[in-house]
C-alpha positions in Angstrom: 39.6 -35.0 -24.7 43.3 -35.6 -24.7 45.6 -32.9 -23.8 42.6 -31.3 -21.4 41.9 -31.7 -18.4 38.1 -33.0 -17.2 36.9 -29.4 -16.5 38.3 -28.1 -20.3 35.6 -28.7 -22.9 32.6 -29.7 -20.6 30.0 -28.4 -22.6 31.0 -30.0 -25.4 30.8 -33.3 -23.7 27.1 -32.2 -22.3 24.2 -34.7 -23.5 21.6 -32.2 -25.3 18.1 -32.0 -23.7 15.6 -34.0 -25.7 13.1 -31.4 -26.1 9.8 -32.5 -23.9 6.5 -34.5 -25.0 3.7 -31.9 -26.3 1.4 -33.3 -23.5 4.1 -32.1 -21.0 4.2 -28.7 -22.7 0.5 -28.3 -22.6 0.4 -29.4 -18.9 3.1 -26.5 -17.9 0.8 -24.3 -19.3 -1.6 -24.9 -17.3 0.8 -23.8 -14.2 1.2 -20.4 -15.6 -0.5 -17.8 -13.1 -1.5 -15.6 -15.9 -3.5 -16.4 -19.5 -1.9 -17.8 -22.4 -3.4 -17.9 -25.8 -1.6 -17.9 -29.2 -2.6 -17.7 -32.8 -1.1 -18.1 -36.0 0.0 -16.3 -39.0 -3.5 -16.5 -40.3 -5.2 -15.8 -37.1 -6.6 -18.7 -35.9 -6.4 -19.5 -32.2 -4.2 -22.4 -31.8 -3.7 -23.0 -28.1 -5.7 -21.6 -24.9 -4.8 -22.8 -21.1 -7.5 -22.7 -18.6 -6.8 -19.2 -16.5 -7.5 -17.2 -20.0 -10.4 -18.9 -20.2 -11.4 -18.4 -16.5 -10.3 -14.9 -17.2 -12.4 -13.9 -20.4 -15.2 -16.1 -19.5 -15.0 -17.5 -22.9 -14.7 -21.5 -23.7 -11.7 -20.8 -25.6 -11.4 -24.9 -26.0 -14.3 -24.6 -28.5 -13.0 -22.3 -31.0 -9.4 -24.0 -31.5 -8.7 -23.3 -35.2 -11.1 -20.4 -35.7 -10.5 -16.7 -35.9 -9.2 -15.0 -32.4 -10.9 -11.7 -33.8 -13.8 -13.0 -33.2 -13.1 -15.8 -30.1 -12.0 -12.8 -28.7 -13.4 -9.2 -29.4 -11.5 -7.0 -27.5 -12.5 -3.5 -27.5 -9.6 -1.1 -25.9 -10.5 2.2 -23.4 -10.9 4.2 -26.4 -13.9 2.0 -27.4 -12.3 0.9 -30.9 -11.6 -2.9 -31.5 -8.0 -3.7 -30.5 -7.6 -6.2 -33.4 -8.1 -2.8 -35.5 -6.3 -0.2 -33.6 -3.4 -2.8 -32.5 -3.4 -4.6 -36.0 -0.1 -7.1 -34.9 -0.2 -8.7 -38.2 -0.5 -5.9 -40.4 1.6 -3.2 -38.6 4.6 -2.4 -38.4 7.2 -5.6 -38.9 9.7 -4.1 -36.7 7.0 -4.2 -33.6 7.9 -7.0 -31.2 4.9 -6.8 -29.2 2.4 -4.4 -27.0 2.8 -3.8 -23.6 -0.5 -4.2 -20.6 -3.3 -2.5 -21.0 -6.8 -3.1 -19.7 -8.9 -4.8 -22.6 -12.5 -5.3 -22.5 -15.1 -8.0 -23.8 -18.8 -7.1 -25.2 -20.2 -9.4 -21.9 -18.7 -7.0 -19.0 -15.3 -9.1 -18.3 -12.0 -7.1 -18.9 -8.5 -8.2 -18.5 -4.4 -6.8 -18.8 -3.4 -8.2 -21.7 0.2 -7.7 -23.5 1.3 -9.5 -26.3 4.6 -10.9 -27.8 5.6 -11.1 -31.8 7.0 -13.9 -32.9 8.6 -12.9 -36.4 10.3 -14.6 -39.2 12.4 -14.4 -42.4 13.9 -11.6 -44.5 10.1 -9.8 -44.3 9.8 -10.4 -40.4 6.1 -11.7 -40.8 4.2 -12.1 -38.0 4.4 -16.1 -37.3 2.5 -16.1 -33.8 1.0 -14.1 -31.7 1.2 -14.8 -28.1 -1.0 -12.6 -25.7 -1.1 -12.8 -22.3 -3.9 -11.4 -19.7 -3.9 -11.4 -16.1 -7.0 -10.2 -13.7 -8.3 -6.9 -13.0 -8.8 -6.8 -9.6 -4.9 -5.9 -8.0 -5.1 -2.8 -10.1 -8.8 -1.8 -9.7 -8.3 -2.2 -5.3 -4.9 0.3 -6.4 -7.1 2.5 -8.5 -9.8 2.6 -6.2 -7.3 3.5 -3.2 -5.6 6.1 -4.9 -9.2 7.7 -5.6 -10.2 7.5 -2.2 -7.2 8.6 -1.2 -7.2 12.0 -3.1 -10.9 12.1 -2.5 -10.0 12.5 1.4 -6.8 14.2 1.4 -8.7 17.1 -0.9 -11.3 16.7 1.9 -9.2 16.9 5.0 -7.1 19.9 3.3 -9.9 22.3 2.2 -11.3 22.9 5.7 -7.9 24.1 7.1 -7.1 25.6 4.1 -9.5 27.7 3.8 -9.5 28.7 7.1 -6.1 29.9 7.2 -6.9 31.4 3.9 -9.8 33.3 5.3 -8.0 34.5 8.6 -4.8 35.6 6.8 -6.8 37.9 4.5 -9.5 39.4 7.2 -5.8 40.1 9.4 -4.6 41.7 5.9 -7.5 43.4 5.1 -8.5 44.8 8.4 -5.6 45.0 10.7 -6.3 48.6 12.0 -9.6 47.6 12.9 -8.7 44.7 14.7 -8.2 44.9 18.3 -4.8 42.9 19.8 -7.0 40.0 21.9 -8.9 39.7 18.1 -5.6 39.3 16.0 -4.1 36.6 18.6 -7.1 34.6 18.5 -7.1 34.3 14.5 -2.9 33.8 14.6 -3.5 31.0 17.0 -6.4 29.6 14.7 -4.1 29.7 11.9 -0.9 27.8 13.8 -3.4 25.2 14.9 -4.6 24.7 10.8 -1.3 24.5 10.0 -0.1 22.7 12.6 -3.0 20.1 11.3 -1.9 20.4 7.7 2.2 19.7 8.5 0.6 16.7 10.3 -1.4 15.6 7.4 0.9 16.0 4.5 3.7 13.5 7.4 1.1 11.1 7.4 1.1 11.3 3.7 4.3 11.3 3.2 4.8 8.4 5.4 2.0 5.8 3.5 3.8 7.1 0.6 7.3 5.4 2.3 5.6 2.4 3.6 4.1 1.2 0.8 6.8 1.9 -1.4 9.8 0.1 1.1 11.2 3.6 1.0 11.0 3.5 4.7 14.3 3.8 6.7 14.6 3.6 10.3 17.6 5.0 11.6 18.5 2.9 15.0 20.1 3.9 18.4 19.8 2.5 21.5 17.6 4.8 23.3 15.5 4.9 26.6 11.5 3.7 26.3 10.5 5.7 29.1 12.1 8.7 27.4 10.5 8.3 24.6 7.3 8.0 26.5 7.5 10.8 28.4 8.5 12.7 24.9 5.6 11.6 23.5 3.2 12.7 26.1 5.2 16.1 26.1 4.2 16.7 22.7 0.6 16.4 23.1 0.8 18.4 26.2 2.1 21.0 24.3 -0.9 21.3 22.1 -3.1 22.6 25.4 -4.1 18.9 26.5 -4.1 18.8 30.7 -1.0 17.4 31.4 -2.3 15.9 34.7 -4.5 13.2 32.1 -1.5 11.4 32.0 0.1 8.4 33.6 2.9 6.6 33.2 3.1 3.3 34.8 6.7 1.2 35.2 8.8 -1.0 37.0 12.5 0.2 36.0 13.3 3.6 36.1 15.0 2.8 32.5 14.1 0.7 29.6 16.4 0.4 27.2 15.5 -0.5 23.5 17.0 -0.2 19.7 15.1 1.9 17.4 14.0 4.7 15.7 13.5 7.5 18.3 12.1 9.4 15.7 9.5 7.5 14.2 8.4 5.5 17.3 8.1 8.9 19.3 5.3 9.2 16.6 3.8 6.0 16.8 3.8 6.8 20.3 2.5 10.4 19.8 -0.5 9.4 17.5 -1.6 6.4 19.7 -1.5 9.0 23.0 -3.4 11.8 21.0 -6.3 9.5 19.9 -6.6 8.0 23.5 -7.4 12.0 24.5 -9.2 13.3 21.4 -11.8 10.2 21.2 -11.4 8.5 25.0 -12.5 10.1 28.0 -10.8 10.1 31.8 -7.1 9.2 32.6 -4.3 8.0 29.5 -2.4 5.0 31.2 0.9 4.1 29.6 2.2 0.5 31.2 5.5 -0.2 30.4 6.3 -3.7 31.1 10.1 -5.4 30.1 9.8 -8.7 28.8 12.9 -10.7 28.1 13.3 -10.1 24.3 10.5 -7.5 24.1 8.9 -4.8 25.3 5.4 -3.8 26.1 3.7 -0.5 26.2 0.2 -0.2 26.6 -2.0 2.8 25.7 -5.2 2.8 27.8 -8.0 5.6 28.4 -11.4 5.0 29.9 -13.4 5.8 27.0 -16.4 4.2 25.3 -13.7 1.5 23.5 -13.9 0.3 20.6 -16.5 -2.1 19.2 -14.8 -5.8 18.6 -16.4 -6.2 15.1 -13.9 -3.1 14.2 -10.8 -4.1 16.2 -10.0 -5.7 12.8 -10.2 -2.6 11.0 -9.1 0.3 12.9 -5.4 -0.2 11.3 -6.8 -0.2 7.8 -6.4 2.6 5.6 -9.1 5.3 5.7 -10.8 3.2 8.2 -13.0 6.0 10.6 -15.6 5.1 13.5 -19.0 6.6 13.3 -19.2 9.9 14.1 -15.2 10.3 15.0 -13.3 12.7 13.1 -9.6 12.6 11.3 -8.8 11.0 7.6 -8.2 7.5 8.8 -4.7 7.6 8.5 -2.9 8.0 11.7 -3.1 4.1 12.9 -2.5 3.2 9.8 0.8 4.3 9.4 1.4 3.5 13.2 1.1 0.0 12.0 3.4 0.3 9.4 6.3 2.1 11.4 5.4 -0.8 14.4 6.1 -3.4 11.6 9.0 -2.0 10.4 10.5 -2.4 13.9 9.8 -6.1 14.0 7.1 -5.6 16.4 3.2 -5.9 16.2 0.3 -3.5 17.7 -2.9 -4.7 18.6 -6.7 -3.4 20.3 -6.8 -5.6 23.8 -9.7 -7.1 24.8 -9.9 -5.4 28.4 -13.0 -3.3 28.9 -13.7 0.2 30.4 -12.2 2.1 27.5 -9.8 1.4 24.7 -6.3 -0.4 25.2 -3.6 -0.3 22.8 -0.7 -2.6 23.1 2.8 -2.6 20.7 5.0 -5.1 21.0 8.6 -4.1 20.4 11.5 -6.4 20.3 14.5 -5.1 22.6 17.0 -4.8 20.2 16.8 -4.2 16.2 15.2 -7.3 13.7 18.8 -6.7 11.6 20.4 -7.4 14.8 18.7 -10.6 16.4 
C-alpha cells in the first residue's frame, strides 16, 4: 500500500467471502416465497424446497435423483406435455430460459412456472435447469375480475344503448309523423341514456386509474360547503326536488385542500344514491375537526343491512333488488383514499349514513 492513501486499493485489501455451508444454502431456500426445483443435465431432480412441493402437491423429497419428466408432468394450455413442447435440453442452445405461464398437473393442481438455463462450454449444453412456480390464485381473482367486469359493463351498456339506438332511428325514420311533444320526449330519453353511459364509461375510466396508481389529484384550497352545495346542484339538475336537500353547518366556510374535481364526485355519487335508493330528506352535516373534516350523508331510507356494511365499497358489490353496476362506491373509496381520508356506513339507524373523513390540508403536505 505504500504511495496510496487508505481509501486507494480498498478492494484489493477486501477479505473474500468464504462461500456458505450447503446446509445454510438449503435453509435460504426454504425462505424463498415462490418454488424452487432444479435438475441436471441428465434430468434428474436434484433439489426441491418445500413451497414447490406445497404448490404441486407432489412429495418432491421422494423422487431426489429420478427423472423430473415424470416427478413432474406438466401438461401446458394447449394440452401437450411441456417437457415436449418446451424441450430445454434439447432446444435451442442459445435459449436462456422460458418465461411464466400457467402449467398444469394430471391431479387438478396448476401453477406459473418459468424457468432459467444454466449453460456451459463451447456447445452451451444445458447444465441445470432451474424452474420456478408460484400460485394461481392472484391471477385467477385478476382473471375472474376482469370477466366479471366486461360481463357487467356489456350488461349495463346494452340497455342504454340500444335504447338510444332505437329512438335515434324511429326519430330518423318517422320524423314527419311524429308530433313535436313525441320527438322531445324521445330526445330527452336519449340525453338521459347518454347521460348514463358518459357516467358509466367515468366510472370506468376511473377503476382503470385507481388500480393502476395512474390517479392524480390536482390540489387547491377550496371551500367544503362549496363543494357541497355543487354537488347537490348537480343532482338537482337531473330533475331530483331540490327541496330533499339539507345542508347542515356551523361555519359559513370550510376550508380544505383537494381535488375539487374529483371530490365533487365523490360527493355527487354518495348524494345521488342517498335519493335513488333512500327515501325522505338527504342531510349533509358538515362538522370541522381540528385536522379533519367531516361530512355526513344521511337519508331516511330502509339503511343498509350491517352484514353488508363491509361490502358496499367492493367492486361489483349490489343490494338485492337495487339497480346500477356496482361501481359508483367503489371508486368513491378509492378517490376518498387517495385524499388521505377514509369513508365509512355509520351505525345510526332510520336510514343510511355515510361519513368521509377528509384531512384539512393535503397527505403531501402534513
Amino acid at each position: 500500500m505504500t504511495g496510496q492513501s487508505a481509501s486507494e486499493g480498498w478492494g484489493e485489501c477486501q477479505p473474500v467471502q468464504p462461500p456458505l455451508a450447503p446446509a445454510v444454502y438449503a435453509a435460504l431456500l426454504e425462505q424463498l416465497p415462490e418454488g424452487v426445483v432444479v435438475a441436471d443435465a441428465q434430468h434428474r431432480l436434484v433439489l426441491a424446497n418445500r413451497r414447490a412441493q406445497r404448490l404441486t402437491g407432489v412429495q418432491l423429497s421422494e423422487h431426489i435423483g429420478q427423472d423430473i419428466r415424470d416427478a413432474l408432468p406438466f401438461v401446458g394450455a394447449e394440452g401437450r406435455s411441456y417437457w415436449t413442447t418446451d424441450d430445454p435440453w434439447g432446444g435451442l442452445r442459445i435459449r436462456s430460459g422460458s418465461p411464466e405461464q400457467r402449467l398444469m398437473l394430471p391431479h387438478g393442481r396448476s401453477v406459473l412456472a418459468a424457468t432459467r438455463h444454466v449453460r456451459a462450454g463451447p456447445e452451451r449444453t444445458l447444465q441445470w435447469l432451474v424452474l420456478t412456480m408460484r400460485g394461481t390464485s392472484v391471477r385467477d381473482r385478476i382473471e375472474s375480475e376482469t370477466s366479471a367486469l366486461v360481463t357487467t359493463v356489456a350488461h349495463e351498456l346494452r340497455a342504454p344503448l340500444g335504447a338510444v339506438r332505437g329512438f335515434s332511428q324511429t326519430l330518423r325514420n318517422r320524423w314527419s309523423q311524429l308530433r313535436d311533444d313525441q320527438k322531445l320526449w324521445m330526445l330527452d330519453a336519449i340525453d338521459t341514456d347518454a347521460a348514463r353511459l358518459q357516467r358509466q364509461v367515468g366510472e370506468l375510466l376511473e377503476i382503470s386509474r385507481l388500480d393502476t396508481g395512474r390517479l392524480v389529484l390536482r390540489y387547491r384550497e377550496v371551500d367544503l360547503l362549496s363543494l357541497v352545495r355543487a354537488g347537490i346542484a348537480r343532482v338537482v339538475s337531473t330533475g331530483v326536488d331540490p327541496d330533499r336537500f339539507r345542508v347542515v353547518h356551523e361555519f359559513d366556510e370550510v376550508s380544505i385542500v383537494a381535488d375539487p374535481d374529483r371530490l365533487t364526485q365523490v360527493l355527487s355519487n354518495l348524494l345521488e344514491n342517498a335519493v335513488r335508493h333512500g327515501r325522505g330528506m338527504v342531510t349533509v352535516t358538515v362538522e370541522l375537526r381540528r385536522r379533519e373534516v367531516w361530512i355526513d350523508v344521511a337519508d331516511e331510507g330502509p339503511g343498509i343491512a350491517l352484514e353488508h356494511r363491509s361490502l358496499v365499497f367492493t367492486r361489483f358489490w349490489q343490494a338485492r333488488g337495487r339497480s346500477g353496476n356496482g361501481l359508483g362506491l367503489y371508486v368513491v373509496r378509492g378517490l376518498v383514499v387517495a385524499h388521505g381520508g377514509r369513508v365509512e356506513v355509520l351505525d345510526i339507524p332510520g336510514g343510511a349514513t355515510f361519513r368521509l373523513t377528509l384531512p384539512r390540508i393535503a397527505p403531501d403536505q402534513t
